[in-house]
C-alpha positions in Angstrom: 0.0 0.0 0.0 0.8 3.6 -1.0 2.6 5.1 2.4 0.4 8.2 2.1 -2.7 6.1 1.5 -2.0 4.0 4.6 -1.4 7.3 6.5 -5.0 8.8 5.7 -6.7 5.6 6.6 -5.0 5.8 9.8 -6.0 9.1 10.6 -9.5 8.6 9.2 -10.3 5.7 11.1 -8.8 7.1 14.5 -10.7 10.4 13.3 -13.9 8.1 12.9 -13.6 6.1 16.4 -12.9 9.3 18.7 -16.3 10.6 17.5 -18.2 7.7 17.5 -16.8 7.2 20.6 -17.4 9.9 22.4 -21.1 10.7 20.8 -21.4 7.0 22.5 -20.8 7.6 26.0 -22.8 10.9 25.6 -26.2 9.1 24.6 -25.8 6.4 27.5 -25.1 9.4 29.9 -28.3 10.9 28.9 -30.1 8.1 28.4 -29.1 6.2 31.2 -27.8 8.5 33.9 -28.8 11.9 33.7 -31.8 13.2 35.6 -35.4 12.7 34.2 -37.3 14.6 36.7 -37.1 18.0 38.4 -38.7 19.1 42.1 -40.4 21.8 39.8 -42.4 19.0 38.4 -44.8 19.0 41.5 -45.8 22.5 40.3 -46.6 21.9 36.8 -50.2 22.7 35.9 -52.7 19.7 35.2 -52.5 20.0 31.4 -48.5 19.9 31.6 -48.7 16.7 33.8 -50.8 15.2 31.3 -48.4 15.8 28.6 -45.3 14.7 30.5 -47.2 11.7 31.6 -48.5 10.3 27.5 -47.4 7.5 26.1 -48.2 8.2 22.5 -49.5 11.0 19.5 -53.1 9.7 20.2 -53.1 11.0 23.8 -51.7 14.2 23.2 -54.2 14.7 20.5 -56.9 13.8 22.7 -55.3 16.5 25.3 -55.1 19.0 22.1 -58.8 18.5 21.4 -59.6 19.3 25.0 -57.9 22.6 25.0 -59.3 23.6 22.0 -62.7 22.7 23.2 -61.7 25.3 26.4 -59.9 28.0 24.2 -63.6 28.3 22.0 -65.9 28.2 24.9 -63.8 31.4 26.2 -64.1 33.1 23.1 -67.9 32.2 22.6 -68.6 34.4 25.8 -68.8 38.0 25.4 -67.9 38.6 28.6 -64.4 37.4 28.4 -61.3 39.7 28.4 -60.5 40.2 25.0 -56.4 38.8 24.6 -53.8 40.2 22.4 -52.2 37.3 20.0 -48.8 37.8 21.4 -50.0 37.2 25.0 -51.7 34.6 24.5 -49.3 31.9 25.6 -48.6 33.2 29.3 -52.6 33.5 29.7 -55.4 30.6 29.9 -57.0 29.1 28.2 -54.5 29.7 25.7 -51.2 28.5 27.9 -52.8 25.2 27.9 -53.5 25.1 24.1 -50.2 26.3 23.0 -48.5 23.5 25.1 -50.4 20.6 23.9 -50.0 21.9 20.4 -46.1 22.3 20.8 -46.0 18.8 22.7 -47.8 17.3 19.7 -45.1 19.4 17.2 -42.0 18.3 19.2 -43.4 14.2 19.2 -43.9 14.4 15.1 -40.5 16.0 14.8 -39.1 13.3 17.0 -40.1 10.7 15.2 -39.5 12.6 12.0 -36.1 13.0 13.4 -36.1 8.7 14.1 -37.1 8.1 10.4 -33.9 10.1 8.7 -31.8 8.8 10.8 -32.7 4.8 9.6 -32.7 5.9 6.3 -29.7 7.5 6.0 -27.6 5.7 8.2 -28.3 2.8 5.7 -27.8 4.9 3.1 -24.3 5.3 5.0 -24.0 1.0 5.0 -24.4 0.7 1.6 -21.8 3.1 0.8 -19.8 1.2 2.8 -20.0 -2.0 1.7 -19.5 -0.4 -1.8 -16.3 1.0 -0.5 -15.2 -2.1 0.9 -15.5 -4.0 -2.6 -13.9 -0.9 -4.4 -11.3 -1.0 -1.9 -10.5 -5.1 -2.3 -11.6 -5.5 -5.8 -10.3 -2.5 -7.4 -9.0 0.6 -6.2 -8.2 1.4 -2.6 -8.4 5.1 -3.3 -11.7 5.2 -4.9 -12.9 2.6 -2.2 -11.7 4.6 0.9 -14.3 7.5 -0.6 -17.0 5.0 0.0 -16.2 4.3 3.5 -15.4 8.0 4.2 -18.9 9.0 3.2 -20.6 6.1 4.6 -19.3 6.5 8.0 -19.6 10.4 7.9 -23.0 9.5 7.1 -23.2 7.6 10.3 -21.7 10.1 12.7 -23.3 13.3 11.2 -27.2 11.1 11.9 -26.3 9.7 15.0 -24.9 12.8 16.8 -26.7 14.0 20.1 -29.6 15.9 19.7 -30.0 19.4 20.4 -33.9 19.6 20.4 -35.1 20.9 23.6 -37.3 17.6 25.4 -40.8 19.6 25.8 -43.5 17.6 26.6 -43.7 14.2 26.7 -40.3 12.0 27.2 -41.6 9.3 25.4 -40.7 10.0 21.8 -37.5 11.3 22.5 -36.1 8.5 24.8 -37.3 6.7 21.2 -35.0 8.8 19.2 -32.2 8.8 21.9 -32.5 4.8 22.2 -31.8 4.5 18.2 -29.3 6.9 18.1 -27.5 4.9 21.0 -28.1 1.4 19.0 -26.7 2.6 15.5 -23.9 4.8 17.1 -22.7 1.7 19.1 -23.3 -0.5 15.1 -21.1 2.4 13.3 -18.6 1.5 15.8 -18.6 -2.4 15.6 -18.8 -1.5 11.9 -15.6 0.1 12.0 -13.5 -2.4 14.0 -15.0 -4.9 12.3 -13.6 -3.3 8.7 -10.6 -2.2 10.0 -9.6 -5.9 11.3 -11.1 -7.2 7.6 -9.1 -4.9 5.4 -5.9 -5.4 7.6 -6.3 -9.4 7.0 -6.6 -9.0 3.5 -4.4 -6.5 2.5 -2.2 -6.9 5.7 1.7 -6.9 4.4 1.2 -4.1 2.4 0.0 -2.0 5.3 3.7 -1.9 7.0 4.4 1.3 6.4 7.8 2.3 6.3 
């Protein structure tokens, strides 16, 4: 092997473990040992424990149709303090509404969120296993841009997520748990190839 080739996969695969790696032991400290609950959660209105305490879209829809039910009986009575748009989500019934509707938001975005990250951390496989043929079969240069992109793939969709966790937990301990299982994949993937290539092309990766 070329001595600046055999350099560059070095570096990429050491590049390649230290963030897969660390994005790791960051989605099992979140998931596993940092805090869930907060001694502000005894003052949480009624509506607010309902949506931290759903288990799914239908029951945050159900809590959605309830504050819109409230948010049209108070506008139905003339007697009602007329509210300015832009105050509307520090005052009721309109708190409530704007929650459950942000709840409901935040769950379809997780699972949005769940649904790329499948696809394109497959997407990320196949170029990898295309890179691994390319790499064995014909060129190593040409194959290490298939493994380059497949695992950048892998890290950029399996990085933490930054999304704020409003609402129910549900969905995003979801997201979190896949994000943990492929990270913890990418890596195995990586020894795995690393261990694979070195076998095959093993003497010529002395490098002198």
């Amino acid at each position: 092997m070329d001595s600046t080739l055999a350099h560059c996969l070095i570096f990429r695969v050491h590049y390649t473990l230290v963030f897969l790696s660390t994005q790791t032991f960051r989605h099992i400290h979140v998931k596993y040992f940092a805090p869930k609950t907060s001694v502000l959660d005894v003052f949480d209105e009624s509506t607010e424990k309902e949506i931290k305490e759903s288990n799914n879209l239908n029951e945050l829809v159900a809590i959605y149709t309830e504050t819109q039910t409230k948010v049209k009986e108070y506008e139905e009575t003339k007697s009602n303090k007329e509210i300015e748009v832009h105050e509307r989500q520090a005052v009721e019934p309109y708190k409530s509404d704007y929650k459950a509707r942000q709840a409901i938001a935040n769950w379809e975005e997780y699972n949005y969120q769940i649904l790329k990250l499948r696809f394109y951390w497959c997407c990320g496989l196949v170029s990898i296993i295309i890179g691994c043929l390319l790499y064995v079969k014909i060129d190593m240069w040409i194959g290490m841009v298939g493994l380059i992109t497949g695992f950048s793939e892998m890290i950029f969709w399996t990085c933490p997520t930054f999304i704020g966790v409003f609402g129910s937990r549900v969905e995003f301990e979801r997201l979190l748990k896949n994000k943990l299982i492929f990270s913890l994949l990418a890596w195995l993937i990586l020894i795995s190839i690393w261990f694979f290539l070195y076998k095959i092309k093993g003497k010529d990766r002395k490098i002198v």
